[in-house]
N, C-alpha and C positions, 0 to 999 in steps of 0.2 A: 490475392495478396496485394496489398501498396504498398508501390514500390519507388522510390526518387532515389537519384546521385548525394550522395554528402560530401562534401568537400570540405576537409581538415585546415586549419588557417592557421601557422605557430602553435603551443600550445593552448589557447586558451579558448580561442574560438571554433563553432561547429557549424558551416554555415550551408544550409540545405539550399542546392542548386535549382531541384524541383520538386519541392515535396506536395506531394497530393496528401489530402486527408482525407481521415474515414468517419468524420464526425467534426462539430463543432466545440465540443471538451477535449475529445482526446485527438491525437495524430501518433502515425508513425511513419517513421521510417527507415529503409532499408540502405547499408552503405555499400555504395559498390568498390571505394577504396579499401574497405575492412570489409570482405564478403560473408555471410553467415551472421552479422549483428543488425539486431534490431533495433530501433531506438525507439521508446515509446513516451511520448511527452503526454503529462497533465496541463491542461489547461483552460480551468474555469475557475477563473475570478469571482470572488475575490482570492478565496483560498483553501480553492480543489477538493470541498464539502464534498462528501458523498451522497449527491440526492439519487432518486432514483434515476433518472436520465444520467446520470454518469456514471453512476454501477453498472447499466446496461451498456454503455458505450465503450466503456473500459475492457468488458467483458468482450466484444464483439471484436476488438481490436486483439483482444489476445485470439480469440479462438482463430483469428484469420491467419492467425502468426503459426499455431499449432497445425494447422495444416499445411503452412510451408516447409516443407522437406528439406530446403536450405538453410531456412534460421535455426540455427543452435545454440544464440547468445539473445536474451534480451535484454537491456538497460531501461531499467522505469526511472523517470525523471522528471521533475516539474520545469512547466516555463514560468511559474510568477516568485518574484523575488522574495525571499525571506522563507518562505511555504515548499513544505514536502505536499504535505494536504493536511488537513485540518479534521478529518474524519470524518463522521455520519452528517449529513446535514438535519440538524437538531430539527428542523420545520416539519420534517417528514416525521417525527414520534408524536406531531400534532393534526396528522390525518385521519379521515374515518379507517374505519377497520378494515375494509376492502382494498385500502391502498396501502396499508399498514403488511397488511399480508405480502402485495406485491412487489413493495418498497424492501422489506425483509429476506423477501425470496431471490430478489435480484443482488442483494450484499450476500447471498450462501454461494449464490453462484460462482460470484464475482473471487470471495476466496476460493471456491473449487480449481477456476478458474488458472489463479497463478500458483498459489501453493502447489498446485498437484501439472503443473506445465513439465514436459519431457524437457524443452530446452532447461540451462543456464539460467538463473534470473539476477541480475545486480539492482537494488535497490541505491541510486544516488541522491543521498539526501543532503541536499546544499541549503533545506530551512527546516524547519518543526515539523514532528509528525506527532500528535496527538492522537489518543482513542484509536480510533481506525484508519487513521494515515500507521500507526504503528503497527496497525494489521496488514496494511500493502509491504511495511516492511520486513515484517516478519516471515512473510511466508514466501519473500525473495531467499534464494541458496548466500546470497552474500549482501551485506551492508556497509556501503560505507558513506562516513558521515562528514560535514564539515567542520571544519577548526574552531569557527565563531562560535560562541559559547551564546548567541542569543536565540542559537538554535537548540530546543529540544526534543524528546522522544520518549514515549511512556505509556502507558495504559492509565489514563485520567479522571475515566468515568465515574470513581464513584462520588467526586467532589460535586457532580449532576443530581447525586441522589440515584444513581442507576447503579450496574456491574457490567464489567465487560461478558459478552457471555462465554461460556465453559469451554466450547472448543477453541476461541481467542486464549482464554486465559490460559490452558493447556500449551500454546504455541508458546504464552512464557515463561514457565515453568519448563518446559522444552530447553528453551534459549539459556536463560540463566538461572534454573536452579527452583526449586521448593519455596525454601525458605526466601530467599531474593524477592521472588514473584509474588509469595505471600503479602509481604510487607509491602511491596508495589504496588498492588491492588486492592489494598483497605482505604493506602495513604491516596491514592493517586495519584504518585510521583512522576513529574519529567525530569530527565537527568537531563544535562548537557553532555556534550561530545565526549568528556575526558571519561565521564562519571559512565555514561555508556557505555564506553571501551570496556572498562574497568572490569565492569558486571556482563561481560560479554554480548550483551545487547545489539554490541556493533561490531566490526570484524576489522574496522581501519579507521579514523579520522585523518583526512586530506584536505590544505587547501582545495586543492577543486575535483566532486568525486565521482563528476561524470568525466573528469581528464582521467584519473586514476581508475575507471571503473572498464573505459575503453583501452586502457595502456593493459590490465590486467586480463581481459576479456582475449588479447589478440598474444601478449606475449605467455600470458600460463595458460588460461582455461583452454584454449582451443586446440591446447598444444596434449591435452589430454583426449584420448580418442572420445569421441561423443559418445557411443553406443558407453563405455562406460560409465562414463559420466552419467547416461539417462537412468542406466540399471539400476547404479547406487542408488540414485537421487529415488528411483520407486524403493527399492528394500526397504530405506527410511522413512520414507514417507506414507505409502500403502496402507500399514492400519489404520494408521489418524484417519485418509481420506474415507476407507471404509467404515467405520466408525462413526465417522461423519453424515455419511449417507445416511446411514443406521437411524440417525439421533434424528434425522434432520426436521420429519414433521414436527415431532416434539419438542425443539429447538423453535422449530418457528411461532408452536404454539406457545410455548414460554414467554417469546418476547411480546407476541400479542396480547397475552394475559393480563402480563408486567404492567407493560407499557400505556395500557388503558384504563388500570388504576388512577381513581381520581389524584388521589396525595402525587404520584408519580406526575400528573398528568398537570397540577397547579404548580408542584415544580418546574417543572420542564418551560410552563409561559410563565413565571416567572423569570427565570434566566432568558429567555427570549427577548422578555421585557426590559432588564436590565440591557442588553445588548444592542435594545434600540432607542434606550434613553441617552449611551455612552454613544453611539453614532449620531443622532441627534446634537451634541455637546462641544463636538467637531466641526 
């Protein structure tokens, strides 16, 4: 496990004394002022894309966390401004099929990963979480979001020409409803903070929601004995995961299928195209 001091500064600042990391994407760390919380930062620029090297990083960070017998809170949190994460990094649905498979097999994990974690999870979303930024937050036990309305959150894929896949989209239908998620995932809607709250999507909107994610984490969550806390959290959780398992070749075979399709395939560099003609313009 990595481990540094955190030092609390006023409200607003969190300023690691000695943080080691466990990778160049992600970091964590552990507070010795607040004992039992983890604090797990994104950060890979521009905007915390999931390629595969940071699905596997992510992943590594949590699993080290899950064998610490003293963390029982984790906070996922980004370090770059504006950004939750931005989700899949799209370059990776333009590899050969070898890496397509590997690329694929490291984002199941990756939600095995937090979704199905014994600890607490607080999702702080202080920027957008699109497509699969919306999946790290989803499958955190709590979300809270920020006030700024230039931040959104949503399942966006099919404006790609893709779909979120089944067990994602299940997580929101889970969250907010049939019918909600239906309409979310045709349209690929992002709501903003209010509209989130609304549709349950999110559980709080905070000026600042890694201040309010740690104020909650020490004065309620922990104030609930753990061992319960973890039991619920499997009763609830437990078929999805198993289910999951169940699906998972066939899930992965889907999206290799999908995703390889030519039409899929001159979409997908096309939007790639656009996004390097708009940075190009800059």
């Amino acid at each position: 496990m990595i481990r540094s001091a955190l030092s609390y500064q006023g409200k607003k600042n969190f300023v690691p004394q000695c943080l080691r990391r466990m990778s160049s994407l992600v970091s964590t760390s552990v507070s010795t002022i607040h004992p039992g919380v983890a604090h797990v930062m994104m950060q890979s620029p521009p905007v915390n894309s999931l390629s595969l090297s940071f699905c596997q990083e992510l992943s590594q960070n949590l699993q080290a966390l899950h064998k610490d017998k003293s963390i029982d809170i984790i906070l996922l949190q980004s370090d770059l401004p504006g950004i939750f994460s931005a989700g899949l990094d799209i370059k990776e649905f333009t590899q050969p099929k070898e890496r397509l498979m590997e690329f694929w097999t490291a984002f199941q994990q990756l939600y095995i990963d937090l979704y199905g974690a014994s600890q607490t999870t607080i999702a702080c979303l202080e920027g957008s979480a699109p497509a699969a930024g919306c999946m790290l937050a989803l499958s955190c036990d709590y979300r809270i979001m920020t006030k700024n309305n230039k931040a959104k959150i949503g399942l966006n894929e099919s404006l790609l020409g893709i779909a979120a896949p089944p067990w994602l989209a299940q997580q929101m239908i889970d969250t907010v409803g049939s019918r909600v998620a239906e309409l979310s995932l045709w349209r690929g809607t992002l709501y903003v903070p209010e509209q989130a709250l609304a549709i349950g999507l999110v559980d709080e909107v905070h000026e600042s929601p890694r201040e309010r994610a740690l104020e909650l984490a020490v004065s309620e969550f922990q104030k609930i004995p753990r061992q319960g806390r973890a039991v619920s959290k499997t009763l609830t959780r437990r078929k999805r995961l198993e289910h999951f398992h169940q699906e998972r070749q066939a899930d992965l075979d889907h999206f290799v299928n999908f995703i390889t399709q030519d039409a899929v395939q001159t979409q997908l560099r096309g939007y790639l195209h656009q996004l390097a003609a708009k940075k190009n313009q800059k």
